[in-house]
TIMAR-535720 format. One record per residue (C-alpha): z, x, y negated; residue number from 0. Coordinates in nm, 3 decimals. Each point is the difference from the previous one (the first is absolute). Layout:
REM residues N
> Z|X|Y|NUM
...
***
This chain:
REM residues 529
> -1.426|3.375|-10.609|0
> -0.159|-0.291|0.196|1
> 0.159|0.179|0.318|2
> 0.360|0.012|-0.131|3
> -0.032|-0.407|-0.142|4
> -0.120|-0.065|0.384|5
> 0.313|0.149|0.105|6
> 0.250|-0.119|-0.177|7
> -0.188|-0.357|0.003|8
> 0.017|0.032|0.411|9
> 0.401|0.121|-0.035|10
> 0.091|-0.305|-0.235|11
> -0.233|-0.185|0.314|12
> 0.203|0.092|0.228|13
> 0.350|-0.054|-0.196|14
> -0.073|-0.364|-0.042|15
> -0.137|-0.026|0.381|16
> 0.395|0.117|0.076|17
> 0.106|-0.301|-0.183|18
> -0.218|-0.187|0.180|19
> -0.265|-0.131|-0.217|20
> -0.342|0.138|-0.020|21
> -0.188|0.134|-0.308|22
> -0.147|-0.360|-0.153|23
> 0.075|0.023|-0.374|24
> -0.213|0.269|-0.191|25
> 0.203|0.314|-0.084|26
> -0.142|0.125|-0.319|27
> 0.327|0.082|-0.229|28
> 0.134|0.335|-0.104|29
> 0.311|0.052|-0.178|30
> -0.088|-0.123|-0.322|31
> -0.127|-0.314|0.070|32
> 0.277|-0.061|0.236|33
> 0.248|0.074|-0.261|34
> -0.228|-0.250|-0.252|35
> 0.042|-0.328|0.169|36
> 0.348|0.089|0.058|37
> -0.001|0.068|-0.399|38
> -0.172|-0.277|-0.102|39
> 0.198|-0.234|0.265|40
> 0.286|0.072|-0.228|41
> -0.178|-0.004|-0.318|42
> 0.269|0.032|-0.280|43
> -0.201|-0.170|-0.246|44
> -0.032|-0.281|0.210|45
> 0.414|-0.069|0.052|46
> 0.087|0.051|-0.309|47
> -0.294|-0.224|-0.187|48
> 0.103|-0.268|0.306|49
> 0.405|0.005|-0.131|50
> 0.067|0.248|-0.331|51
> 0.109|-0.377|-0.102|52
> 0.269|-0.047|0.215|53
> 0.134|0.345|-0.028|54
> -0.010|0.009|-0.403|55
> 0.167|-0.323|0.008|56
> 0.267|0.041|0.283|57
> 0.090|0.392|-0.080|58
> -0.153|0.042|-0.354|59
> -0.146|0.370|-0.060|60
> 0.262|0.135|0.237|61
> -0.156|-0.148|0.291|62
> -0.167|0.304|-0.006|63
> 0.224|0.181|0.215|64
> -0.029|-0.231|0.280|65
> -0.361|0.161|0.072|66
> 0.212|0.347|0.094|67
> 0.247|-0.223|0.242|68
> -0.302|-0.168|0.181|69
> -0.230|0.355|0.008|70
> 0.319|0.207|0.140|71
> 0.072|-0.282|0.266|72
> -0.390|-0.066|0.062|73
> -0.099|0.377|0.017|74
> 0.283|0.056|0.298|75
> -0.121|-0.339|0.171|76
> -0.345|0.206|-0.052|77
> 0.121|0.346|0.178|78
> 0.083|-0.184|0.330|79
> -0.337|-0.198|-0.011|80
> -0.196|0.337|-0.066|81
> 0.193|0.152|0.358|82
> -0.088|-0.322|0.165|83
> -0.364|-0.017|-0.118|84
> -0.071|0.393|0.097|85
> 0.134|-0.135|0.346|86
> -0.182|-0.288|-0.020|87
> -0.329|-0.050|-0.182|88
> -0.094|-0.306|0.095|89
> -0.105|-0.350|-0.200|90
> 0.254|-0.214|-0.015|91
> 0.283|0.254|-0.130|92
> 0.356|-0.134|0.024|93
> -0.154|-0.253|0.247|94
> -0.060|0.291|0.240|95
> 0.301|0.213|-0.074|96
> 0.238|-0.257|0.059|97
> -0.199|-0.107|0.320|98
> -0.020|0.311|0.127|99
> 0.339|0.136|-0.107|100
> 0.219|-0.296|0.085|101
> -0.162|-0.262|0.227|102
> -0.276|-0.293|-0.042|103
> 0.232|-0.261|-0.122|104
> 0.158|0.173|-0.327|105
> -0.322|0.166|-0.022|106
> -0.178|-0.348|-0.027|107
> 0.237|-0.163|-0.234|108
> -0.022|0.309|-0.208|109
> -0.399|-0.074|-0.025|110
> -0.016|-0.339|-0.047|111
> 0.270|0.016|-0.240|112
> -0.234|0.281|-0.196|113
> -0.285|-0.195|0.014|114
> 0.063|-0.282|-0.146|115
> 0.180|0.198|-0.268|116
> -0.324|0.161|-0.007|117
> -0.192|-0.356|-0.064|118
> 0.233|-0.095|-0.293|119
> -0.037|0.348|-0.154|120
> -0.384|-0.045|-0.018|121
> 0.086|-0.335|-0.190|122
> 0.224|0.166|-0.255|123
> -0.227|0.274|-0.092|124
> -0.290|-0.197|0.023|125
> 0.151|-0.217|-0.266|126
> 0.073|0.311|-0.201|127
> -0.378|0.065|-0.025|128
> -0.038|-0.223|-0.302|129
> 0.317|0.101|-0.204|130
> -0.227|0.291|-0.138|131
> -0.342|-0.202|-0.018|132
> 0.133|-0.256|-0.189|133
> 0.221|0.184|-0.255|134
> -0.387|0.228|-0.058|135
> -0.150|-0.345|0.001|136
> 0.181|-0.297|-0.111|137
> -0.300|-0.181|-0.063|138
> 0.013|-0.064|0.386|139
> -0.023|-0.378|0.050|140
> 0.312|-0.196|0.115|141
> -0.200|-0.083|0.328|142
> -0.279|0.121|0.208|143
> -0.226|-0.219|0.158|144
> 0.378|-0.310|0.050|145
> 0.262|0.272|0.095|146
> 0.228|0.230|-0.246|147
> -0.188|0.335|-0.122|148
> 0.251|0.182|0.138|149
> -0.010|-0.163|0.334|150
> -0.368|0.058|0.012|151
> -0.006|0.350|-0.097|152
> 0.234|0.075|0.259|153
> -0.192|-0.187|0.275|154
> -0.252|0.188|-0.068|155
> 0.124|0.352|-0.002|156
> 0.128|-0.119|0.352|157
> -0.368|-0.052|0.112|158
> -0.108|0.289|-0.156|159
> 0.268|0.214|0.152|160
> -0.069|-0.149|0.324|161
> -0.376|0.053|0.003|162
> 0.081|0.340|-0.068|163
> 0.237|0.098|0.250|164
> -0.287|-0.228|0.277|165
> -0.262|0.318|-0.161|166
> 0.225|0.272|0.130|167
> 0.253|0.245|-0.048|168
> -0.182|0.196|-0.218|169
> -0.121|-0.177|-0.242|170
> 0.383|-0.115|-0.032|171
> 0.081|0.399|-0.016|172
> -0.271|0.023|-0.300|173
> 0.121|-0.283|-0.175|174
> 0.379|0.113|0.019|175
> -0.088|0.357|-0.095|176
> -0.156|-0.175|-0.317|177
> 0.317|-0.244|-0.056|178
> 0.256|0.353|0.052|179
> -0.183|0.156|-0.265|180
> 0.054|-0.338|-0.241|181
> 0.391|0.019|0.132|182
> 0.010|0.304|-0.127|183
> -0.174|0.006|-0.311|184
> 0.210|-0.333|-0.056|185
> 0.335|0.073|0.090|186
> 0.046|0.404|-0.094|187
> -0.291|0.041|-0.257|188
> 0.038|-0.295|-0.177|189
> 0.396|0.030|0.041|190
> -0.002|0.316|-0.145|191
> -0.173|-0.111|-0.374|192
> 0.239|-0.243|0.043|193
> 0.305|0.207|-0.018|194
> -0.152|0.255|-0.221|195
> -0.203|-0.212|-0.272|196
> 0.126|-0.324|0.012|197
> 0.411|0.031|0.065|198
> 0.167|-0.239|-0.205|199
> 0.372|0.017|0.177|200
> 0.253|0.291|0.037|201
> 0.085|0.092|0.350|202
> 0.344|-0.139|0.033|203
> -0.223|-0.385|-0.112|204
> -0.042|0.049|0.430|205
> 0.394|-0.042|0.053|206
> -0.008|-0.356|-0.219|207
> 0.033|-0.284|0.291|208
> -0.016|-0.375|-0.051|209
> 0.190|-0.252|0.238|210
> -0.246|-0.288|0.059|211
> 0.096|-0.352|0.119|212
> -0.222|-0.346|-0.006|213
> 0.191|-0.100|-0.338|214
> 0.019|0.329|-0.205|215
> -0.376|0.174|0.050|216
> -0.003|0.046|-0.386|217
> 0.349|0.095|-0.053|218
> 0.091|0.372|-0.133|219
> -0.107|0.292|0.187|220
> 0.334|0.140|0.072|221
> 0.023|0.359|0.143|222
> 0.219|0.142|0.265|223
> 0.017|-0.036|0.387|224
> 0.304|-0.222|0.026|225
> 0.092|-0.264|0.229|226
> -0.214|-0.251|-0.173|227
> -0.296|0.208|0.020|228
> 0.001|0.099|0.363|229
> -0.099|-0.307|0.135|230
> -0.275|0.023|-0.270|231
> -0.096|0.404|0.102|232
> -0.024|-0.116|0.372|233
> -0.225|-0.306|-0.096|234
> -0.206|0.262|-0.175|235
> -0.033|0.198|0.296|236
> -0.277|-0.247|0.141|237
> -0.250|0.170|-0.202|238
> 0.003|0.312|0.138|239
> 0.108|-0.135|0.337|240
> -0.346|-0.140|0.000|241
> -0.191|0.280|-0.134|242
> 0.127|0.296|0.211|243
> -0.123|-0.082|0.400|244
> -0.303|-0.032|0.202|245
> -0.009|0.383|0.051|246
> -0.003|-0.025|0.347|247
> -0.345|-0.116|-0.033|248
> -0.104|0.383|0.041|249
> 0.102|-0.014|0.369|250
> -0.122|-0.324|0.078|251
> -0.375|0.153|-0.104|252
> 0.137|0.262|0.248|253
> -0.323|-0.124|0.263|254
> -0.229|0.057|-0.307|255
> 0.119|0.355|-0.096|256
> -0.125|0.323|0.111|257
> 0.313|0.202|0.110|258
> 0.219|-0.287|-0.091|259
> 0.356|0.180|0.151|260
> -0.034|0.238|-0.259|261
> -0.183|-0.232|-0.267|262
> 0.196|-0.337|0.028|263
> 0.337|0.131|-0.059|264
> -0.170|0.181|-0.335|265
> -0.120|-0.312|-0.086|266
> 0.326|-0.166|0.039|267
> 0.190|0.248|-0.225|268
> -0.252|0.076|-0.268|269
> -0.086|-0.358|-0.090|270
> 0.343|-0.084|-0.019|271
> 0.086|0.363|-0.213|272
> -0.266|-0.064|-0.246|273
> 0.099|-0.386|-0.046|274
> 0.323|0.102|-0.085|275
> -0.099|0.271|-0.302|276
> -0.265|-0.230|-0.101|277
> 0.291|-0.333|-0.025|278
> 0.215|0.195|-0.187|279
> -0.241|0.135|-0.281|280
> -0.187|-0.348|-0.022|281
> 0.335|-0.214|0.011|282
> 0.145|0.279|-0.304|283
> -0.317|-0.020|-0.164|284
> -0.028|-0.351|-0.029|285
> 0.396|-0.092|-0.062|286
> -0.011|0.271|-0.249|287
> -0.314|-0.115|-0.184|288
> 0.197|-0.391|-0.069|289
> -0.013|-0.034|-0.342|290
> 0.166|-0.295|-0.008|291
> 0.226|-0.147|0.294|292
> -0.006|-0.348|-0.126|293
> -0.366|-0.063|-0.014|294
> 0.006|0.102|0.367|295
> 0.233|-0.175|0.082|296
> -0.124|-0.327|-0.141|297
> -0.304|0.063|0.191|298
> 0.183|0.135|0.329|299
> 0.227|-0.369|-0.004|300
> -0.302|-0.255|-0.130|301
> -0.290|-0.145|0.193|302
> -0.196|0.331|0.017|303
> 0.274|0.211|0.103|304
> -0.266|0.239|0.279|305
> -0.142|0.111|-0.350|306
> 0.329|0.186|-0.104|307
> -0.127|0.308|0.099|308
> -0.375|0.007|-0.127|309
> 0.167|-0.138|-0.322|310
> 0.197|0.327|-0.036|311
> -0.294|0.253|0.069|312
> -0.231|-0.230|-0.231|313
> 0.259|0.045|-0.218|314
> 0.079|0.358|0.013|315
> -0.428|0.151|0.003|316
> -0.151|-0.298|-0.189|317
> -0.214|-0.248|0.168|318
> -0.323|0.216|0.035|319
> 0.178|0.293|0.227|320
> 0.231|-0.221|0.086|321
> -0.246|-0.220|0.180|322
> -0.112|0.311|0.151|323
> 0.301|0.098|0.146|324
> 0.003|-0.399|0.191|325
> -0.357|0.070|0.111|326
> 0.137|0.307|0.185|327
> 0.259|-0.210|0.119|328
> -0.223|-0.304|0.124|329
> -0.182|0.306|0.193|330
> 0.349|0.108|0.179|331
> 0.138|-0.350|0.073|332
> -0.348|-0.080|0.135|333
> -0.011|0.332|0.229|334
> 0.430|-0.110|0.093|335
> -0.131|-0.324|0.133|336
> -0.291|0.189|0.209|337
> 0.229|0.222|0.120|338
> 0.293|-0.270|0.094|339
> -0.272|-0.187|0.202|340
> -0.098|0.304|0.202|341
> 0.323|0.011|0.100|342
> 0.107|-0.313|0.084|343
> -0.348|-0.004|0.178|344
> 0.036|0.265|0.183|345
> 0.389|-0.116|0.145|346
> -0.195|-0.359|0.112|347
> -0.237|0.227|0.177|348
> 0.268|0.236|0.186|349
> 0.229|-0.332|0.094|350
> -0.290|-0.173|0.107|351
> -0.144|0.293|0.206|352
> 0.352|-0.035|0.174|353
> -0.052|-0.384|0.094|354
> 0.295|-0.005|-0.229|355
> -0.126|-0.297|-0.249|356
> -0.133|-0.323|0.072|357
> -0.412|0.065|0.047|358
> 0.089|0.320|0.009|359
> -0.346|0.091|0.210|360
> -0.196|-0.104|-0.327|361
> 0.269|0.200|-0.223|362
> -0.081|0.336|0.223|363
> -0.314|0.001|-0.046|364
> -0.224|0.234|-0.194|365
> -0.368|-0.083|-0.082|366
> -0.227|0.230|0.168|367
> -0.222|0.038|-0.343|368
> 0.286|0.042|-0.223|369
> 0.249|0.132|0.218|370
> 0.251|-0.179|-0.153|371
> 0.240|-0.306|0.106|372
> -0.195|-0.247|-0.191|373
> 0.157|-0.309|0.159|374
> 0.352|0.146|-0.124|375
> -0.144|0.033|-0.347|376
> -0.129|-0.332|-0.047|377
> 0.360|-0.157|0.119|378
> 0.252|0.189|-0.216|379
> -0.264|-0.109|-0.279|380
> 0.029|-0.343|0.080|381
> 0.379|0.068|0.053|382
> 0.080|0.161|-0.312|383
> -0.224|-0.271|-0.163|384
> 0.176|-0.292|0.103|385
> 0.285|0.068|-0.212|386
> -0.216|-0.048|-0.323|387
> -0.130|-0.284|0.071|388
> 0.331|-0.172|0.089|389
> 0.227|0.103|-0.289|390
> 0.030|-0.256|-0.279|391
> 0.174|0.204|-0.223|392
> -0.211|0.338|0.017|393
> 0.178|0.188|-0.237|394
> 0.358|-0.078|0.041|395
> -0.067|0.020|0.423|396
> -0.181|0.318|-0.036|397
> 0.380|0.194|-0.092|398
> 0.156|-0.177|0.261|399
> -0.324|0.129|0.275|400
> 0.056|0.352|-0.126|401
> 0.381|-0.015|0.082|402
> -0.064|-0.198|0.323|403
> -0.254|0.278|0.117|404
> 0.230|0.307|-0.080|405
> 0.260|-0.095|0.196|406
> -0.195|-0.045|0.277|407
> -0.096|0.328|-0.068|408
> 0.314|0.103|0.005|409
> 0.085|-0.147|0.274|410
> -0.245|0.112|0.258|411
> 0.039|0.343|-0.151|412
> 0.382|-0.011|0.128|413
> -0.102|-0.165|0.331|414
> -0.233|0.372|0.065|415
> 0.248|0.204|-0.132|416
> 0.321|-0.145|0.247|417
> -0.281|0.035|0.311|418
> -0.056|0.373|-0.165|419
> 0.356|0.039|0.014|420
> 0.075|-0.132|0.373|421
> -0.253|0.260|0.100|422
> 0.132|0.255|-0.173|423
> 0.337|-0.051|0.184|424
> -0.204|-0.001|0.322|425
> -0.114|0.362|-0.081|426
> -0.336|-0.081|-0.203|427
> -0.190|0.161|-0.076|428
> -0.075|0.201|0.306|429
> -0.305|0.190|-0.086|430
> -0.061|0.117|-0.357|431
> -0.280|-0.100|-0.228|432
> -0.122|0.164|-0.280|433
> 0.215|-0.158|-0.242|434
> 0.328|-0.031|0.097|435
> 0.381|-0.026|-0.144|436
> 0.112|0.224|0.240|437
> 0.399|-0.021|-0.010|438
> -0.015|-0.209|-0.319|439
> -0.142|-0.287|0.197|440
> 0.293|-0.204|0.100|441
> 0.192|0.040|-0.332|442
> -0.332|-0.135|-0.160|443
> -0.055|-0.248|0.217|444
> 0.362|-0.136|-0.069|445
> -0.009|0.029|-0.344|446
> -0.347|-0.211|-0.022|447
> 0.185|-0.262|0.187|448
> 0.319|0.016|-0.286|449
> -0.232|-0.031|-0.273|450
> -0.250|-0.310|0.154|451
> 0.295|-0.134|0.090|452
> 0.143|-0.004|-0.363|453
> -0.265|-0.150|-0.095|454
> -0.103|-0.285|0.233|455
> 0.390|-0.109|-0.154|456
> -0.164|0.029|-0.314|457
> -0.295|-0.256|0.088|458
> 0.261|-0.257|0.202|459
> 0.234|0.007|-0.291|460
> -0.290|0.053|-0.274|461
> 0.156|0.182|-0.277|462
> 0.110|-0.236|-0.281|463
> -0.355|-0.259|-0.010|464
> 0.098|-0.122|0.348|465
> 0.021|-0.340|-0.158|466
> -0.317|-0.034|-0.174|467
> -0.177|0.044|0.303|468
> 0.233|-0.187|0.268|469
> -0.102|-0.370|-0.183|470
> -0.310|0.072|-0.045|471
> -0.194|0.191|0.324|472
> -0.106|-0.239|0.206|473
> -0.070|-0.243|-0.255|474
> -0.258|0.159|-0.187|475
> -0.231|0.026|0.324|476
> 0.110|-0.340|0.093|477
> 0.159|-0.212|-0.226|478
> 0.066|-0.261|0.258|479
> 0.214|0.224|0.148|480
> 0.240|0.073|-0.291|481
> 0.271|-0.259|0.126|482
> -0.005|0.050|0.350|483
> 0.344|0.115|0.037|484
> 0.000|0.361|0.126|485
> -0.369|0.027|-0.084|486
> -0.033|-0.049|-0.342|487
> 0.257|0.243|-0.066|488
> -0.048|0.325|0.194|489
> -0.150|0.315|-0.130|490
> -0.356|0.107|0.141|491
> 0.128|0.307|0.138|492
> 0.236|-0.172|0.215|493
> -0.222|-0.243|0.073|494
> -0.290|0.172|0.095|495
> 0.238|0.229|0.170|496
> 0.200|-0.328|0.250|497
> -0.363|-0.142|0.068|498
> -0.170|0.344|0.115|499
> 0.297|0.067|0.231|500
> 0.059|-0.373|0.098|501
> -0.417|0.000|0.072|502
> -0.030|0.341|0.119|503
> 0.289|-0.039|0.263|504
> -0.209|-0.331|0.171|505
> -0.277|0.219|-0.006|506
> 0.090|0.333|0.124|507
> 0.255|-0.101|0.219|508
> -0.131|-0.359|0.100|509
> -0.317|0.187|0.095|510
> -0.057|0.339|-0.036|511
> 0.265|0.219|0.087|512
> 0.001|-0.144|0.394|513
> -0.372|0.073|-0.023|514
> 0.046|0.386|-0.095|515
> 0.319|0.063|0.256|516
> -0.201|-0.116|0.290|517
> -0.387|0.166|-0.093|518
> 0.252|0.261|0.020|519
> -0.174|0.127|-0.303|520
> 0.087|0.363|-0.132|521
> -0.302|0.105|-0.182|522
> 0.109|0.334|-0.082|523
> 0.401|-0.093|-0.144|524
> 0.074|0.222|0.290|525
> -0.126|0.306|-0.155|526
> 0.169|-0.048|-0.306|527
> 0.113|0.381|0.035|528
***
């Protein structure tokens, strides 16, 4: 046995020394715990606890169906990634694909893009954290030691994450494996009782849809999926937009998995298969277990509104097994936010192996005890961090983050798939991998690019609550900047979006990009097959 590991650990060797990197990183992961950090990056619990608000208010019960819309669209986004991570396995993920498919410059913009999407994600799930732990313990003081509870229970899980991920890749593998076990038990056991013991609703109660606008959040719920309600469906959209992505995270822990061509793309496409089943019995259990949509609603538009959701399963099992449920919960969001960070981590790392980022010799680094880039850690910590401790308004900023976060997302996910694409028409790919689309590839690829496409529209026009976030964005991070014309009245998405290209341009192009043309660096894009 020890013979065959030595083999296959000296072929995977020799696969990354043909990208051009040596073996640094320790490569520990088989398929399973591959596929759990990709699982718990995605973490249904952890989306849905983050927004059920905004979906139950904008869509009513049949926002339900937008979870099929996003899972279709996400899971063919996710068939292109799995061909491109069995071709290449390598940290960083669409970072590297685009780079290596389509050129440095797109393939830059498409990481820095992703990372910082990757920073505010960390924020918004972080924040999630105590959306369980306070609804199993509202005896929580109001502040811990001068700053919000929730604020300080986030900050911590982002220390505690961080330390973690500093330890090793194991011990984040363990630690996952634990937190896909709670996913499970959470979202399909748990779901299940739901639907069988505790159904208070008739199926067609997941057809009733409720137009939402800033004046009428207790009006009627009023079903049908007519013109009024479309704007409404789309705005409900976000909370599945934000649950279903981060599966790509199996190929960027590509350099830390044994026989990662075949084991990546596996990863990809299981933790994004068993996300979907377990979304659609927990998001039926749970709509179907509302006794009463008023009371939810009440609590979904009031000052509490992130404890919509616990509300309804406290509800539904009682407040004994329903508390249980949330501590299963509070173990998934917890494992989401580990696995988020290893990520992101691990993207700083690949970009600043490259020279790509600013201090990017510090960023490449891995700690010769650990084996891990430490340095990397310790900044998207501080990074993801920041945000925290500069919002005013915590909980009304923390819907607007989410949304700001996914569509970068979004974004950079459409950035790898038109570089995917423009190789394709050059005749990629060359050389066949394990996993592969075969014929089906272009078609794929093309259809990934219709559906992203749809909806980045969908985040620049924001369904029907454009408005209650366009007056309000910048303002509550800094109020001073409310009536700055222009300013005070764009959306974060956009915003983030202008300043990361306006910035990243000066950079990259300003500095960089000269740089890499005349080192006449190729690492090993050449051998892309």
């Amino acid at each position: 046995m020890a013979e065959i590991n030595t083999t296959q650990d000296q072929r995977d060797e020799a696969l990354l020394q043909k990208f051009g990197y040596k073996q640094e990183l320790r490569r520990t992961l088989g398929f399973l715990s591959n596929f759990a950090v990709a699982f718990s990056y995605i973490s249904v619990s952890t989306g849905t606890f983050s927004l059920f608000y905004l979906g139950i208010l904008a869509g009513g019960p049949g926002f339900f169906w937008t979870w099929f819309i996003v899972a279709i669209g996400q899971f063919i986004v996710a068939l292109n990634f799995a061909e491109l991570s069995s071709h290449f396995p390598i940290a960083g993920s669409i970072y590297q694909w685009s780079k290596r498919l389509s050129g440095h410059t797109l393939g830059w913009f498409t990481g820095w893009i992703y990372f910082f999407a990757g920073i505010l994600t960390i924020t918004g799930v972080a924040f999630t954290i105590p959306i369980p732990l306070l609804a199993i313990f509202p005896g929580i003081p109001a502040t811990i030691l001068g700053m919000p509870s929730a604020v300080f229970i986030a900050l911590f899980s982002i220390v505690v994450g961080t330390l973690i991920n500093v330890a090793g890749v194991r011990l984040v593998s363990i630690i996952n494996n634990i937190g896909v076990v709670a996913e499970i038990i959470g979202m399909i056991g748990f779901a299940l009782v739901l639907l069988i013991f505790f159904n208070h609703q008739p199926l067609s109660f997941l057809f009733i849809g409720s137009p939402v606008s800033t004046t009428t959040l207790g009006a009627q719920w009023t079903p049908g999926l007519g013109d009024t309600y479309f704007g409404a469906f789309a705005a409900a959209l976000f909370m599945s937009l934000f649950v279903i992505y981060g599966f790509d995270t199996a190929g960027t822990l590509g350099e830390e998995t044994r026989d990662p061509q075949r084991n990546a793309p596996r990863g990809v496409l299981w933790a994004i298969g068993l996300s979907a089943i377990a979304g659609i019995l927990f998001l039926g259990g749970t709509i179907l277990s509302i006794g009463s949509l008023n009371r939810i609603e009440s609590i979904a538009s009031g000052a509490n509104f992130t404890q919509a959701l616990p509300a309804v399963i406290q509800d539904a099992l009682g407040t004994s097994w329903g508390n249980v449920y949330l501590g299963v919960v509070f173990i998934a969001v917890c494992v989401c936010t580990l696995a988020i960070q290893s990520a992101t981590i691990r993207l700083m790392f690949s970009m600043g192996r490259d020279g790509r980022l600013p201090f990017g010799k510090a960023w490449g680094t891995v700690n010769p005890t650990f084996r891990t880039p430490m340095w990397a850690g310790i900044a998207v910590a501080v990074l993801s961090a920041i945000p925290l401790l500069a919002l005013k308004d915590l909980p009304s900023a923390i819907g607007v983050i989410v949304v700001g976060a996914t569509g970068l997302i979004y974004t950079s996910y459409f950035l790898n798939n038109i570089a995917s694409l423009r190789a394709r028409l050059k005749g990629w790919p060359r050389v066949k991998a394990p996993f592969s689309l075969g014929r089906w590839g272009m078609l794929i690829n093309i259809l990934a690019l219709v559906y992203g496409g749809v909806m980045i529209i969908n985040f620049l026009w924001f369904g029907g609550l454009r408005s209650i976030y366009t007056n309000s964005a910048v303002g509550l991070a800094f109020p001073g900047l409310a009536s700055v014309p222009l300013l005070g009245g764009f959306p974060l998405f956009e915003l983030t979006l202008l300043i990361l290209v306006a910035a990243g341009s000066i950079y990259w192009f300003g500095f960089k990009r000269r740089h890499v043309i005349e080192s006449g660096e190729q690492r090993a894009e050449a051998l892309a097959d």
